[in-house]
C-alpha beads as a LAMMPS data file, in Angstrom:
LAMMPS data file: protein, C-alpha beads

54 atoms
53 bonds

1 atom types
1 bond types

-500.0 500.0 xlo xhi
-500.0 500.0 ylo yhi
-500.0 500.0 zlo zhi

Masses

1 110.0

Atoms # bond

1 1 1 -101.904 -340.177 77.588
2 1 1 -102.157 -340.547 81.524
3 1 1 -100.822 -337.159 83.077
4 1 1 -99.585 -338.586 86.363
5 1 1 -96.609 -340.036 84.733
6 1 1 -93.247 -338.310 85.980
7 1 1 -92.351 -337.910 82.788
8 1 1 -95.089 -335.115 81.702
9 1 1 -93.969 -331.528 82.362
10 1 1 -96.243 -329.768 84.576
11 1 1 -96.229 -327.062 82.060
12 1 1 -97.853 -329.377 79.624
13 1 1 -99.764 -330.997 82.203
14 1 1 -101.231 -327.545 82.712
15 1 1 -101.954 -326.544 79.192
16 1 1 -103.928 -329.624 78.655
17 1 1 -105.958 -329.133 81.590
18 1 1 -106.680 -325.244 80.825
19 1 1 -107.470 -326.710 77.047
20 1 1 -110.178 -329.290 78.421
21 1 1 -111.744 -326.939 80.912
22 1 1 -112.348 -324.660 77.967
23 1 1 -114.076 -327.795 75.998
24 1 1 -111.022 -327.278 73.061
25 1 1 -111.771 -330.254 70.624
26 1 1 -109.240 -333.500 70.471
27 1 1 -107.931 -332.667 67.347
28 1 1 -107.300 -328.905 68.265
29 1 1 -105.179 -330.083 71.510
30 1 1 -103.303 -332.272 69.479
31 1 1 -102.454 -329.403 67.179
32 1 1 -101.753 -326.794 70.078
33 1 1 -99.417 -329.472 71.814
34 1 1 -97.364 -329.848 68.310
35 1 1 -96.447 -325.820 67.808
36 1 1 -95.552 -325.932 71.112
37 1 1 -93.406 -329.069 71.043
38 1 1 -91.701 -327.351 67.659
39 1 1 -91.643 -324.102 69.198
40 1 1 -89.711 -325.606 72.219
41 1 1 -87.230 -327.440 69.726
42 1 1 -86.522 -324.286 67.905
43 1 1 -86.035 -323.006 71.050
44 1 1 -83.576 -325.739 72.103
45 1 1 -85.257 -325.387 76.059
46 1 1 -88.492 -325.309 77.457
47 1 1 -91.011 -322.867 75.965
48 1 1 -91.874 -321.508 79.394
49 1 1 -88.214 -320.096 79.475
50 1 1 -88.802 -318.262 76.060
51 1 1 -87.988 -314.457 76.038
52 1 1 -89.451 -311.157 74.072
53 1 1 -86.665 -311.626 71.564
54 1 1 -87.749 -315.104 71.207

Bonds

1 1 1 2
2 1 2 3
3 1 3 4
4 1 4 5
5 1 5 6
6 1 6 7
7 1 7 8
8 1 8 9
9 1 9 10
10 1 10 11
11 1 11 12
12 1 12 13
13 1 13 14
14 1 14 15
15 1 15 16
16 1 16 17
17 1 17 18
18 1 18 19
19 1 19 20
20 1 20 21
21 1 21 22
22 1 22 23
23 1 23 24
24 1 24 25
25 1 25 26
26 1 26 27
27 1 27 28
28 1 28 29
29 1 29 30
30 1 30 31
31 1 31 32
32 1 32 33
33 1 33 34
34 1 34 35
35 1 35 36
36 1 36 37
37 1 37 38
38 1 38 39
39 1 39 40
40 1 40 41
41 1 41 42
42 1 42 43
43 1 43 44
44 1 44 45
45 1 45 46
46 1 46 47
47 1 47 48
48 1 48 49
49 1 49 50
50 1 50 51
51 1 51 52
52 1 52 53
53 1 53 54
């Protein structure tokens, strides 16, 4: 996945970065990415919006 595409959030773009700075393996990105992608369509909006009650 290239991250200068318009179509990547900058949130993601963000967490991805922060994740390879820290050395996180492939496989754990990939499965960091997902619960946020579900958590964001249980949400119905973007995760960064999320609240306490949440």
């Amino acid at each position: 996945m290239t991250f200068s595409d318009p179509g990547v959030s900058p949130l993601r773009r963000r967490m991805v970065d922060d994740m390879r700075m820290r050395k996180f393996a492939p496989k754990t990105q990939s499965t960091y990415l997902r619960a946020v992608r579900e958590f964001a369509r249980f949400l119905g909006r973007s995760p960064d919006t999320a609240t306490v009650e949440d």
